[in-house]
C-alpha positions as CSV (number, residue, x, y, z in Angstrom):
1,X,-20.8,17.5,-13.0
2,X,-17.9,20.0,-13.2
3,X,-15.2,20.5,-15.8
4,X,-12.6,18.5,-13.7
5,X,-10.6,16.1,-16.5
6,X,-11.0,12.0,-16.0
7,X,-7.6,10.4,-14.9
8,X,-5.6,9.3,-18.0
9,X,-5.3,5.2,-17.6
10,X,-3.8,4.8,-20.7
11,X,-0.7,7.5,-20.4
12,X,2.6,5.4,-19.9
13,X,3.7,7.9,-17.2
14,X,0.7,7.0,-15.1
15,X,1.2,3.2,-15.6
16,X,4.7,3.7,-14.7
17,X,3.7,5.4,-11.4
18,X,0.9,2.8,-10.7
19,X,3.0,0.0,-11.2
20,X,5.5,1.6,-8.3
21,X,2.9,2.6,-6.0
22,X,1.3,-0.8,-5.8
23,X,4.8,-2.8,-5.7
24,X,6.2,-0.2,-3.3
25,X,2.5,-0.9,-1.2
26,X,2.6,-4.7,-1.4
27,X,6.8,-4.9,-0.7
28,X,6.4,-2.5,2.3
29,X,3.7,-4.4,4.0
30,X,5.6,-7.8,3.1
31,X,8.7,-6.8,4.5
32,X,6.9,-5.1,7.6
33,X,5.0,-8.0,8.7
34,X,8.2,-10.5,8.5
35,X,10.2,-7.8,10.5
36,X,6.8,-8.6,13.0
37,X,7.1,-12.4,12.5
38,X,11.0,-12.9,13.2
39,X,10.5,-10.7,16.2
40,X,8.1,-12.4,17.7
41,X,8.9,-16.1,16.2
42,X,12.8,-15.8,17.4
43,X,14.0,-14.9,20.8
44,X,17.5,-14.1,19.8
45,X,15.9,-11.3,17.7
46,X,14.6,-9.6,20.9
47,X,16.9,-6.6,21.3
48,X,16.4,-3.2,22.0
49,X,17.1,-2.2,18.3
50,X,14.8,-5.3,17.0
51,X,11.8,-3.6,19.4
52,X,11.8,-0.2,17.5
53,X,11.8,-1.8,14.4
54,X,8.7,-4.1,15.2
55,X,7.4,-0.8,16.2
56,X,7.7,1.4,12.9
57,X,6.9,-2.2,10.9
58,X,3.4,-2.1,13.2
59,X,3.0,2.0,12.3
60,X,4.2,1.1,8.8
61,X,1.8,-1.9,8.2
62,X,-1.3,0.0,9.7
63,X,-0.3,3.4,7.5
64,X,0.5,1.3,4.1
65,X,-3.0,-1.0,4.9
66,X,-5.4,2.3,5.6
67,X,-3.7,3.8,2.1
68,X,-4.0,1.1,-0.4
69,X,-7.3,-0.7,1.4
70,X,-9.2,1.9,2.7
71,X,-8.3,4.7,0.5
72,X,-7.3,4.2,-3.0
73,X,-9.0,0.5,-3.6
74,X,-12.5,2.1,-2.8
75,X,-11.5,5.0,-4.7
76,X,-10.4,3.2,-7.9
77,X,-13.7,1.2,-7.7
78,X,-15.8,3.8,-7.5
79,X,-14.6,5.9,-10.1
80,X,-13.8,2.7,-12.1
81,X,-17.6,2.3,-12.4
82,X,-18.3,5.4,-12.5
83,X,-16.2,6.1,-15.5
84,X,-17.4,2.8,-17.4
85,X,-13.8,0.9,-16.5
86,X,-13.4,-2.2,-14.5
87,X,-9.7,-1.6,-13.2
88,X,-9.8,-4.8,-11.4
């Protein structure tokens, strides 16, 4: 194994950032997929403008699911058991 340093989980800086990244994460893809809903649930929000926002909230909600799901949970739980720590 090399001489690369375990992440701290117990520095208050890192908590701090942790805490923003996963409300930033789970706000984002809220907020993207009601932007989605109302679209498609409300035909008076059917404008031009409403169209390219259901558009970035689709590119948003794909980008935000690859990076928390498919990047950084498996990546948390592998070094989580690696390292001895359950994080969830």
């Amino acid at each position: 194994m090399d001489d690369t340093p375990l992440p701290n989980y117990t520095d208050p800086i890192n908590i701090l950032a942790a805490v923003f990244i996963f409300v930033n994460g789970i706000m984002g893809t809220v907020t993207n997929l009601l932007i989605i809903y109302i679209f498609i649930k409300s035909p008076t929000e059917r404008t031009s403008f409403n169209v390219i926002c259901v558009f970035r909230g689709i590119g948003n909600t794909i980008i935000l699911t690859w990076g928390f799901l498919a990047t950084f949970l498996p990546i948390t739980l592998i070094f989580g058991v690696l390292d001895g720590l359950y994080i969830l």
